[in-house]
C-alpha positions as CSV (number, residue, x, y, z in Angstrom):
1,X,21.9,-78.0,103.4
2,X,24.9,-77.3,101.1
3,X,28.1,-78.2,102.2
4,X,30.7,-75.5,102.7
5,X,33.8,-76.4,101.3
6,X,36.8,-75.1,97.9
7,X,36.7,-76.9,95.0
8,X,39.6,-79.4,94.6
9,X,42.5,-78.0,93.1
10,X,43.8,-80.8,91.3
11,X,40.6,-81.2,89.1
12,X,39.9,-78.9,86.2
13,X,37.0,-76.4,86.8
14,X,34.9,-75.7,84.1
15,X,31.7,-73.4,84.4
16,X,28.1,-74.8,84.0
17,X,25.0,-73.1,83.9
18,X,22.8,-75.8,85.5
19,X,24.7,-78.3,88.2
20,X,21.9,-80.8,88.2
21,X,22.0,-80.9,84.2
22,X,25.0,-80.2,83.0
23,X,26.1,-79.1,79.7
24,X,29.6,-77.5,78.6
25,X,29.5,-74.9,76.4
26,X,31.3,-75.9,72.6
27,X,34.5,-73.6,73.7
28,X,35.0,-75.4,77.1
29,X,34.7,-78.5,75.6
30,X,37.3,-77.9,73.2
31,X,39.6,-76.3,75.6
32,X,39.2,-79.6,77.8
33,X,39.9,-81.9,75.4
34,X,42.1,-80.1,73.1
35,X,43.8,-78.3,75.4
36,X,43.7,-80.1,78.8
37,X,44.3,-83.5,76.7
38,X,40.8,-84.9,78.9
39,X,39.5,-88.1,78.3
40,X,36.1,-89.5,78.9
41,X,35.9,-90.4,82.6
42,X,38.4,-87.9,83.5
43,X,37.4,-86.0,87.1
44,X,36.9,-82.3,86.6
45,X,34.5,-79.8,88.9
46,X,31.9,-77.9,87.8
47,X,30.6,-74.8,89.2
48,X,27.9,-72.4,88.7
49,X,29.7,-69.0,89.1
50,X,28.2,-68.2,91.8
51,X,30.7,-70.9,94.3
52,X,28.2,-73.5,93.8
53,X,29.9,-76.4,92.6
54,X,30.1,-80.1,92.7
55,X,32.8,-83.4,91.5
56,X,31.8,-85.0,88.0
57,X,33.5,-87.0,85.3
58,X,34.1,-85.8,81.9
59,X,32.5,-86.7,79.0
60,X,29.3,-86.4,77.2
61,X,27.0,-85.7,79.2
62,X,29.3,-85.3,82.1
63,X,28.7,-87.1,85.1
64,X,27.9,-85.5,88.6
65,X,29.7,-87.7,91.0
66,X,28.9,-85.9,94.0
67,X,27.1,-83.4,96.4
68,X,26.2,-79.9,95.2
69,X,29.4,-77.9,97.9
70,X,29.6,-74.1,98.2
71,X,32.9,-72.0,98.3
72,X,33.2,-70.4,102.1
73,X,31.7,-66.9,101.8
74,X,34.2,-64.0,101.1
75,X,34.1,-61.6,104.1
76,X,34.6,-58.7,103.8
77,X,34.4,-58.4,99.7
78,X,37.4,-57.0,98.4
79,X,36.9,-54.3,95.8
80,X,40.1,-53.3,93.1
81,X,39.0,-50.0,91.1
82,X,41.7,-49.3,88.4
83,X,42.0,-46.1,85.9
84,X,41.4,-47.2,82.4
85,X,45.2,-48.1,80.9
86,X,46.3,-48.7,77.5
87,X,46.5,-52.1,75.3
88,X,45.3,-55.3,76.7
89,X,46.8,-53.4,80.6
90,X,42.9,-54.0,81.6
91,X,42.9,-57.3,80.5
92,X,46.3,-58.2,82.5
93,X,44.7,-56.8,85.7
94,X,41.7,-58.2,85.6
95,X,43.1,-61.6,85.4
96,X,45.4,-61.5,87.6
97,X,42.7,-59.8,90.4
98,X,40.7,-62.8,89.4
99,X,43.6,-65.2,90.4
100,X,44.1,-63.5,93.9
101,X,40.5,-63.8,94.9
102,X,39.2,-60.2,94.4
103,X,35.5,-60.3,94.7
104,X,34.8,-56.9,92.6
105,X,36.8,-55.0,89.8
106,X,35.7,-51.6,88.7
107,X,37.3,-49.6,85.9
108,X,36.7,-46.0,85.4
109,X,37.7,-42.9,84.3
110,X,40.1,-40.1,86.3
111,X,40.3,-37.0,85.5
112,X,44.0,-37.5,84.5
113,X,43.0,-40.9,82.6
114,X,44.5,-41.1,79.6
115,X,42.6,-43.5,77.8
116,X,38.9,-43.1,77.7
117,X,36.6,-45.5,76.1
118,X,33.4,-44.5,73.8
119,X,30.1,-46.3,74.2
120,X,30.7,-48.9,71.8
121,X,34.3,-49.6,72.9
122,X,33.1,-50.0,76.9
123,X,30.6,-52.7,75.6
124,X,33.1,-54.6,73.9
125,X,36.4,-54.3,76.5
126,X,33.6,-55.6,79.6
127,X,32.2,-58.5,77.6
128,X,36.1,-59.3,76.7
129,X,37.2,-58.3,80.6
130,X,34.3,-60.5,81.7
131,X,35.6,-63.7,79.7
132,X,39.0,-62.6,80.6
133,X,37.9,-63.3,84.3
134,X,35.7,-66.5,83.8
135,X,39.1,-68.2,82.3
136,X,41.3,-67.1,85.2
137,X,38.4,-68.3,87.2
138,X,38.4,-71.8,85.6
139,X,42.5,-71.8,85.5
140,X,42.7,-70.9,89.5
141,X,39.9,-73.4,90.6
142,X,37.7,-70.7,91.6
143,X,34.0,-71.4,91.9
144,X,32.5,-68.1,92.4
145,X,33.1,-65.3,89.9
146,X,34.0,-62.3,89.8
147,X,31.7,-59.2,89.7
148,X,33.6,-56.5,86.6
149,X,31.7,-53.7,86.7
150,X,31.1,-51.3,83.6
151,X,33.5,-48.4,83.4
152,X,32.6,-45.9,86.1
153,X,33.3,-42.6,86.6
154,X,35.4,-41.3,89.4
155,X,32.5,-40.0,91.0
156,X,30.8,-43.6,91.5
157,X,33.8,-44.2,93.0
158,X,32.3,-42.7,96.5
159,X,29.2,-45.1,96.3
160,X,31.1,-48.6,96.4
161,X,31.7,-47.8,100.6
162,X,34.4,-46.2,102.4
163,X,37.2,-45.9,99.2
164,X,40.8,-46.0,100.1
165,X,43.0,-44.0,97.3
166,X,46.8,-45.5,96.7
167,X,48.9,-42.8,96.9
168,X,52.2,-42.1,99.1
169,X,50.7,-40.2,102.4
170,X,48.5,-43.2,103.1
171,X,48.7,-46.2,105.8
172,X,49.0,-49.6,105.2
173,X,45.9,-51.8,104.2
174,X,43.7,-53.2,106.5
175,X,40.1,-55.0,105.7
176,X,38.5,-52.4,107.6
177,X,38.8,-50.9,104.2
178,X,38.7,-53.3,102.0
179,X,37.8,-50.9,98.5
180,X,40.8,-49.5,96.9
181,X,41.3,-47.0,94.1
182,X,44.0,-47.0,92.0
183,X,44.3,-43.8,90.1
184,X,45.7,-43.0,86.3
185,X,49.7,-43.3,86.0
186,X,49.7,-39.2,86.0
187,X,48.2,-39.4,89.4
188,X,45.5,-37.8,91.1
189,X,44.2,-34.4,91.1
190,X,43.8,-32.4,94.4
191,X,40.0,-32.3,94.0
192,X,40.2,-36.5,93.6
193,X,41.9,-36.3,96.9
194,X,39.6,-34.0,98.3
195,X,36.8,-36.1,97.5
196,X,38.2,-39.4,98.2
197,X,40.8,-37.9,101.6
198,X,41.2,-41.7,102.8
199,X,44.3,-43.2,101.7
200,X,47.0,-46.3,101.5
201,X,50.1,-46.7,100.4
202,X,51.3,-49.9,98.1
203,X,54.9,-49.7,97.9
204,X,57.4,-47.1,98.7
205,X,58.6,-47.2,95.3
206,X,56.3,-46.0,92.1
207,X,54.5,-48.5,90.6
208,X,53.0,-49.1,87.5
209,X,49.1,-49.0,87.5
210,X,49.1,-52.3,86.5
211,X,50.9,-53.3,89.2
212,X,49.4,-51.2,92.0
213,X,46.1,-52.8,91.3
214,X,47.4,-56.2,91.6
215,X,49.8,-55.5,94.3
216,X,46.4,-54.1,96.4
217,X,44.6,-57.3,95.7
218,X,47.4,-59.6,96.6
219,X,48.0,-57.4,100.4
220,X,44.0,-57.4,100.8
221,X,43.4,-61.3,99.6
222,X,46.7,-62.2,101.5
223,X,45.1,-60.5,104.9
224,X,41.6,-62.1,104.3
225,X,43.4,-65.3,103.8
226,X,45.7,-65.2,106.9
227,X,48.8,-65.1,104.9
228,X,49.8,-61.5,105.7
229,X,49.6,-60.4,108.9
230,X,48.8,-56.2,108.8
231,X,47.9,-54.5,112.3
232,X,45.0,-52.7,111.6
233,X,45.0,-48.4,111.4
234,X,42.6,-45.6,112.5
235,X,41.3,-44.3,109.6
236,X,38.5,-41.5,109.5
237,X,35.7,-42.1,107.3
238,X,35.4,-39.1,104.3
């Protein structure tokens, strides 16, 4: 049986795709030695993604020094949907989710969204978002991944679970509903908040969208965690 326990923080994590055979990719080895300054016989952990992971030393081949171990699973799975925003915003948010344990990112489009990706340009940003999460992964000592979605529409919004929009009339957050929405900086329509009438509120300031997604992971991962200490709210389901 695997052994239920975090990956050591002190250790670098670097991503493997096989924990019994274990080979870095060209652009983690560079990074660790380049970068990191590691030498041959230098501990790191390796992981499989998936919070699979296990002690080794570094070098080539690297080493496994001990037990495959499995991070604790994530209950419930916290979900951060974001409006599409401009520049490398996305990029920001989704490593800084990645950082405060978020278990799912989904970007889509609003109907007030300004930016709005074609075809072409929503299969490069994911691959880029995707290795944008896999290096705040390996910088945070995270074993398990990520899930980033493709860009949804608001619409597939409704079929993640019950779906929390931030907005000012809502309550405060609670993992009974662990899935929020953060909509476009223009804010939501009235048929957005027909459709999705659950809501929670962030801050009683306005916030940048940036920082509304980020500031929803950190109250959600801070209440799974036991660092933040929320009562709970009676919310109806939509």
């Amino acid at each position: 049986m695997t052994e239920r326990a975090r990956p050591p923080v002190r250790a670098p994590l670097v991503f493997v795709d096989d924990l019994d055979q274990p080979t870095l990719a060209p652009h983690d080895d560079h990074h660790l030695r380049r970068v990191l300054r590691l030498r041959d016989g230098d501990d790191v952990t390796i992981a499989d993604g998936a919070g699979r992971w296990r002690r080794a030393t570094f070098g080539d081949p690297l080493q496994a020094t001990s037990e495959v171990r499995a991070e604790p699973d994530a209950v419930p799975v916290i979900t951060i949907a974001f409006a599409l925003l401009k520049g490398d915003r996305p990029e920001y948010v989704v490593q800084k989710l990645t950082e405060l344990g978020v278990d799912r990112i989904v970007p889509f489009v609003a109907a007030r969204s300004i930016v709005r990706w074609d075809d072409a340009k929503a299969d490069r940003n994911l691959e880029r978002l995707r290795k944008v999460a896999r290096e705040a992964a390996m910088q945070c000592r995270r074993a398990r991944l990520p899930i980033v979605d493709p860009v949804a529409q608001f619409a597939d919004l409704v079929a993640l679970g019950p779906v929390d929009l931030a907005d000012f009339d809502g309550g405060a957050p609670t993992l009974d509903r662990p899935i929020v929405a953060i909509g476009p900086e223009g804010g939501w329509t009235d048929e957005e908040r027909a459709a999705v009438p659950s809501r929670v509120v962030l801050s009683p300031h306005v916030l940048r969208a940036e920082t509304a997604a980020i500031t929803a992971g950190a109250l959600l991962g801070g209440l799974r965690a036991g660092v933040v200490n929320v009562p709970t709210r009676d919310v109806v389901d939509p």
